[in-house]
N, C-alpha and C positions, 0 to 999 in steps of 0.2 A: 504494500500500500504506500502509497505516497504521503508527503506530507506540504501542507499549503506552507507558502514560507512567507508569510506578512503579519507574523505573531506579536510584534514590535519586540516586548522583552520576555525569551520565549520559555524563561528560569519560572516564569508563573505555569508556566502550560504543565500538568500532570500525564504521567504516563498510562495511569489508570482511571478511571473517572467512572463509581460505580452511582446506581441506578436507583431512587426512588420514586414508586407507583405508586399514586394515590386517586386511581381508578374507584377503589372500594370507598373515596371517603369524597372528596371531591366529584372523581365522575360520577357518583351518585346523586349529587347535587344538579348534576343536570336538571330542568325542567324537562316534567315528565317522565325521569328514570328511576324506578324503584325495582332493586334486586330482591328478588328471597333467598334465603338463609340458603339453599342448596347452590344457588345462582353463584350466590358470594361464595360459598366453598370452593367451586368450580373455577370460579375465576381465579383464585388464590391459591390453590396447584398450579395453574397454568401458569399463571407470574411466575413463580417460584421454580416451577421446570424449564423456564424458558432463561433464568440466572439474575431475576431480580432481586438486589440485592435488599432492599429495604419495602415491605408493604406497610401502607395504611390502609389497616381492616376497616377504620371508621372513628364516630365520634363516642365512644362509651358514653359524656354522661348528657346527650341527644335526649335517650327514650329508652326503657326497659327492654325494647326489642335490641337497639344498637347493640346494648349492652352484651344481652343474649348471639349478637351475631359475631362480636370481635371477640367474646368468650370462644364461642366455637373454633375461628379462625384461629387462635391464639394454639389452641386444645388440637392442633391438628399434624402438629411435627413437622411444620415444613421447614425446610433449609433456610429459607430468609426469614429476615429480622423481621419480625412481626411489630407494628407499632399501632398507636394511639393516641387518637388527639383532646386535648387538652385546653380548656381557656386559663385564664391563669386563678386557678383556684384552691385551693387545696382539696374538695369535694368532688373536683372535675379531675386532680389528680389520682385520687382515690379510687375515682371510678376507673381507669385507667389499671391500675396497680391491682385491684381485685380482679379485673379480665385477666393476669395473666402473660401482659406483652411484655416483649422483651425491648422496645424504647417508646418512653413517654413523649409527645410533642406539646411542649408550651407555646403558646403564643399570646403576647398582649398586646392591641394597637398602639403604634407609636410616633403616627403623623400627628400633628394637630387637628386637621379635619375628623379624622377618627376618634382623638382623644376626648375633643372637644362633644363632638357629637353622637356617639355611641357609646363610651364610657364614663366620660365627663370627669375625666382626671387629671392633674397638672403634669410636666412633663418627671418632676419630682416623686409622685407618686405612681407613677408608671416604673419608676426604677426602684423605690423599694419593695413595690409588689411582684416586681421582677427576680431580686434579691431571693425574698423569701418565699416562693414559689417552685423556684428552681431548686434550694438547695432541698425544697420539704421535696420537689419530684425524684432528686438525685438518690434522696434515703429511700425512694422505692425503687429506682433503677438505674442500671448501670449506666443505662445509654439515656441519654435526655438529648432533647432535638429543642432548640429555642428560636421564634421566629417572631423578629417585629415587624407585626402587620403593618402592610402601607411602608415597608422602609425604603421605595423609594422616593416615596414625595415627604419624609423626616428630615428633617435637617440633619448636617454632616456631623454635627458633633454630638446632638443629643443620639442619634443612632449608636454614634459608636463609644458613648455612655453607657447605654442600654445593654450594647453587644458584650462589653467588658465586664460589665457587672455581671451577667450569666454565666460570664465563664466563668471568674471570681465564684459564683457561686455553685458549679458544677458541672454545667453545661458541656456536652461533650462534642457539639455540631450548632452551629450556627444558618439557619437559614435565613436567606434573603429573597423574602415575596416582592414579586411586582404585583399586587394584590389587584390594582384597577387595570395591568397593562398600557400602564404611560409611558415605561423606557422606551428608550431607542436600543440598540447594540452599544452604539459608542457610548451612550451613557451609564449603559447598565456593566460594559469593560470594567470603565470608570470607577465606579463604585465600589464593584467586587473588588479592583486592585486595591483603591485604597484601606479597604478594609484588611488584605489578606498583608497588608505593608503594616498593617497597626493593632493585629489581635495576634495571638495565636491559638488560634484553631480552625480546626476542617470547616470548610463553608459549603453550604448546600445553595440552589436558587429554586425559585419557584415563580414561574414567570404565566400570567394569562397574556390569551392573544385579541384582545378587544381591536386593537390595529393590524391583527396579523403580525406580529412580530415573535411569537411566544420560544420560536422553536430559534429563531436567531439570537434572541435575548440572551437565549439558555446558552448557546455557544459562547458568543461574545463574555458571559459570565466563567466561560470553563477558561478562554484565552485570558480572561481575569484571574484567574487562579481557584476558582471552586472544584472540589474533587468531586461534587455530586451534583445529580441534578434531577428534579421531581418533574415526573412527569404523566400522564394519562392515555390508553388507548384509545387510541382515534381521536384523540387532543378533545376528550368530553371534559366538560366539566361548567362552572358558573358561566353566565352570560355565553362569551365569545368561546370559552373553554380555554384548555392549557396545553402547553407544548405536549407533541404528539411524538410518542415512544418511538416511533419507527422512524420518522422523519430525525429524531433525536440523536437518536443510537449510529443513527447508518451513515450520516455529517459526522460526528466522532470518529468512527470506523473506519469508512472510506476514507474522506477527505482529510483528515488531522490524522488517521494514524493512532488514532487515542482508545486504548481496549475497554470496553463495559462489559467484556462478561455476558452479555446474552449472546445466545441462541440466534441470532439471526435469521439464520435457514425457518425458525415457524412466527414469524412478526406478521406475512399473512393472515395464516392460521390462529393465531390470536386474535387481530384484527376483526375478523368475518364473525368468529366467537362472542367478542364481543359487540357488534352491531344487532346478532340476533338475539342476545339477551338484553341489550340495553332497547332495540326497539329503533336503531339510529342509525341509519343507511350510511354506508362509506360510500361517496361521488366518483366517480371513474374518474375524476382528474386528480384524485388522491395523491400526495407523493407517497410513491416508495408501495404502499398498498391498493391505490384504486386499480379497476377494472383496466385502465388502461395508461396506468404505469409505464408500461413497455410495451403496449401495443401502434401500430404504423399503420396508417393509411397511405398519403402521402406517396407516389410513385418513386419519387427520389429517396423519400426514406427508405421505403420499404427495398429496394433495390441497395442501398448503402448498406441497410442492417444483414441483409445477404450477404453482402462480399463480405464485411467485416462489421461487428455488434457495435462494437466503439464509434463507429461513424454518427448513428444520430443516437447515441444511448452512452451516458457517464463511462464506462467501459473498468470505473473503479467500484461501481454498481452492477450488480448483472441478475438480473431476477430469480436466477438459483440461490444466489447468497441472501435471497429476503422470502424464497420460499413461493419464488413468481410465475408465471409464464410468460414467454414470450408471442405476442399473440400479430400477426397482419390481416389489417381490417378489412374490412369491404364496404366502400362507399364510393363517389363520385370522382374522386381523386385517385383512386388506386391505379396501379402501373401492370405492364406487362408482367414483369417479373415475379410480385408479389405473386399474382393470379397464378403463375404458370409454376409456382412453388406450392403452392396451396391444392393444386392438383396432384401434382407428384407424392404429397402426401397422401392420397388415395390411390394411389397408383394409377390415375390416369394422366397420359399422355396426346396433348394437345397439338396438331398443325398448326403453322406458325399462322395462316386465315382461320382457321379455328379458332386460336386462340386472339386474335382481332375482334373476333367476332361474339366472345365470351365476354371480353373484357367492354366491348360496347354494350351486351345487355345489360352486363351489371352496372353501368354506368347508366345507361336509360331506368334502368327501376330505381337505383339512389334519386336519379332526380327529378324521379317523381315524389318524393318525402320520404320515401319506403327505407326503412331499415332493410340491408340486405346481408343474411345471415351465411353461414357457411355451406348449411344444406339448399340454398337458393342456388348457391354457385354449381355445386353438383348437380341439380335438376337444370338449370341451365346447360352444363357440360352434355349433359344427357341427351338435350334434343340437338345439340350444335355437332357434333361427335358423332359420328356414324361408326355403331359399335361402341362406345361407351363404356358400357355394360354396365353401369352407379347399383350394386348389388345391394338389394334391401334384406337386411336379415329378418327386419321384423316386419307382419304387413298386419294392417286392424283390419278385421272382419265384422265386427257390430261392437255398437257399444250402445248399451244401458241404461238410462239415470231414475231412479225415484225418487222425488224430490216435494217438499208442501211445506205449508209453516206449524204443523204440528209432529212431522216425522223427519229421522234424520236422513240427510239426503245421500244415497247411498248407487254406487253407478256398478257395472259390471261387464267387463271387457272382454270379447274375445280375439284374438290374435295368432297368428303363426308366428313362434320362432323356428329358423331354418329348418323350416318346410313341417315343424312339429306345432299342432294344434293347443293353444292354451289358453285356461279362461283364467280371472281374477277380479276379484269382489271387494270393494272396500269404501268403508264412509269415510263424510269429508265434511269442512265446513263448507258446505252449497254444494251445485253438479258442478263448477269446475273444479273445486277442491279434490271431489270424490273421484272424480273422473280420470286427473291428470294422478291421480294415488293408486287407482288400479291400472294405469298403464304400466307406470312403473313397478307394478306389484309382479308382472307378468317376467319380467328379470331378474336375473341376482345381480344385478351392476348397481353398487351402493351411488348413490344421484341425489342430488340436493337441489331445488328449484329455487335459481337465486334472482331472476327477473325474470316480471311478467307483466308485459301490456298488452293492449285492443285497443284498434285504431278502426273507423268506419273508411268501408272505401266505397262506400254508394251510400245514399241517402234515403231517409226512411224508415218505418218501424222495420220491413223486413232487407233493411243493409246488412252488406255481403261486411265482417267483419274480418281483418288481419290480424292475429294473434302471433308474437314476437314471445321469445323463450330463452333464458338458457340458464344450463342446468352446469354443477358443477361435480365433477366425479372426486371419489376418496384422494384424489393426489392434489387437487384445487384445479385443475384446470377445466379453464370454463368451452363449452360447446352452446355454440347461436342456432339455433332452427325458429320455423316460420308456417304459418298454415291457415287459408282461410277459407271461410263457408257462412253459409248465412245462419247457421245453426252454431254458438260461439262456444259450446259446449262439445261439439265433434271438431272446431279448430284446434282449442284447447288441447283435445283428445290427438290429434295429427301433428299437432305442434310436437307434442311428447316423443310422438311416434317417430319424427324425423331427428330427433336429438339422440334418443336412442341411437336409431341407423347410421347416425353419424358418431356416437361415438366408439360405436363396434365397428366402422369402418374405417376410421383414422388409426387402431386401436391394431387391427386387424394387417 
């Protein structure tokens, strides 16, 4: 790996820089995200197997359930430092210390907007409450984490009042929240330096992204000298949320050269984990994780990434090392090449007017508005291609639905797989739930349906709808199919069907 060389003094920069998630305590704070006790267990193996070094399970003394949840989490043996957060109380310690974690996190505001208006204490009583909080959290544990909320908009000296008095009093990590997300990078360097020039001890950051800045902040904070740095999957959390783990980790990694200790290879895999349990779609322009990360539309690109990855892709990034695929799109832009690789992966082979002629429908159906998926290209190959032969292993024969508002609606498929007869039955929430569940029922290829729309393409109660799909197999890689009927319940049903065929024939 390389290393960037515009560090200025580069004696601050750490050679390791480990990792705290406070997914469970923060990104819970999302609006609208509430885990259950199993949710949060699951998630808290996964951190923890993936090499995060420090969790926050939560706020113990929140609500008798929190309590009950960072107990658990606590109670479960995992590798990382299990923690819990803390206002600065003794009672909110307490509660803290009875869960069981292995680091306490204090924190008491220490801007004046916050003092003034949320605690309503002078900057004097802010430090001896500080004082004697920390050293009562220290008598319960070894590790105590102290953070002055709001310390970036505190002034320079009363912060590093505050900061020194914790340590004086036991503190064994110092965190610096950008609590509202006002830093810039250069400012937030700034800061961290002169802290890391005037305390001694580890410094953590904790930066939101209300300007989008959360995940540079975080750097900019480590090129200050912080060994740590907190962060969230999929950058959930308050308002704007907070620096996002993957985009975190893979800047340290890649670009700086600088080791956290995770797992890299499953930051997907996590990622996806936690969208479906929190309820919150990761956007294909995601870095590092969305759908199209690494994927090319683009003639020139998709042609460059051909001869060599590095051409439109980091090349100190590579989507094996985040657990990715590399995927070439299909839309209005796409080039010969791309197309004539995307066949070859089916083993069909294309005329060099064939493949002219491939590549013009699929550019006529893109610009018509139409998503145009992967099993589009092959059913296109198919009539363009004299001989072809786009082998379908599975073909639907009837399908099913019972369905009303006092019964569950429950569909029943039948089907050939190669050339053998099979039925399968299974409810759902509605006929297409039901319906796209016994398609899949009718295989053993484990399939997760990660997108699903309907688009009208004629008008009227009885319009012909287009149902766009794709599904994603045990390994994460994602498969696009398409199908349409005026019946949106047999598209559905064909949508499936071609995603299938498509991925036993890539597969194949």
């Amino acid at each position: 790996m390389r290393q960037v060389a515009f560090f200025g003094n580069s004696k601050r920069i750490k050679s390791r820089v480990t990792v705290f998630d406070t997914t469970l305590r923060d990104g819970e704070q999302t609006p609208g995200v509430s885990f259950t006790c199993d949710e949060k267990i699951t998630i808290a193996h996964q951190l923890s197997d993936i090499g995060v070094h420090v969790i926050e399970a939560g706020f113990p003394a929140s609500s008798t359930d929190e309590t009950a949840f960072v107990r658990d989490i606590a109670s479960e043996g995992l590798e990382s430092c299990i923690c819990g957060l803390a206002r600065a109380t003794r009672a909110d310690v307490e509660a803290c210390a009875d869960c069981g974690v292995d680091m306490i996190h204090v924190f008491i505001p220490t801007s004046e907007v916050q003092r003034v208006h949320t605690i309503k204490k002078t900057h004097k009583e802010v430090v001896d409450i500080t004082q004697s909080v920390v050293r009562f959290a220290r008598d319960h544990a070894d590790q105590v984490m102290f953070s002055a909320m709001d310390a970036t908009r505190t002034g320079m000296n009363e912060l590093t009042e505050v900061y020194q008095t914790a340590v004086n009093a036991g503190a064994t990590i110092l965190n610096v929240p950008d609590t509202v997300g006002v830093a810039s990078p250069s400012s937030m360097k700034a800061l961290v330096s002169t802290l890391a020039d005037t305390i001694a001890c580890p410094l953590d950051v904790h930066c939101h992204n209300d300007f989008g800045m959360a995940v540079a902040n975080t750097i900019s904070a480590v090129e200050g000298g912080a060994s740590q740095v907190q962060v969230t999957i999929n950058g959930i959390g308050e308002r704007a949320g907070n620096a996002d783990i993957a985009q975190t980790v893979m800047a340290l990694e890649s670009i700086y050269g600088i080791r956290t200790g995770i797992c890299t290879e499953r930051l997907v895999e996590t990622s996806r984990m936690v969208s479906r349990l929190s309820g919150i779609s990761v956007g294909p322009t995601q870095p590092v994780v969305g759908d199209n990360a690494f994927a090319h539309e683009s003639g020139i690109h998709s042609q460059g990434v051909l001869a060599d990855t590095s051409t439109f892709e980091p090349g100190i990034m590579t989507p094996e090392m985040v657990g990715h695929r590399r995927r070439l799109k299909l839309g209005k832009h796409v080039g010969r090449h791309a197309v004539s690789h995307m066949l070859s992966d089916a083993h069909i082979i294309a005329k060099e007017r064939e493949l002219d002629e491939i590549v013009a429908q699929v550019k006529e159906v893109s610009n018509r508005g139409r998503k145009v998926t992967e099993n589009d290209l092959y059913e296109i190959a198919d009539t363009v291609i004299s001989g072809a032969g786009v082998e379908k292993i599975i073909t639907l024969h009837d399908i099913a639905v019972i369905n009303g508002n006092h019964i569950m609606a429950t569909a029943t498929v039948r089907a050939s797989v190669n050339g053998k007869d099979t039925v399968c039955c299974r409810i759902g929430n509605g006929p297409v739930d039901a319906a796209m569940k016994a398609v899949v029922g009718i295989v053993p290829e484990e399939l997760e349906l990660k997108e699903f729309s309907v688009s009208a393409i004629s008008g009227g109660s009885d319009a012909i709808g287009h149902v766009s799909i794709a599904v994603e197999d045990a390994k994460g890689r994602l498969y696009d199919a398409s199908a349409s009927s005026d019946d949106i319940v047999l598209a559905s049903a064909e949508a499936m069907i071609n995603a299938l065929n498509l991925v036993y024939r890539l597969k194949k």
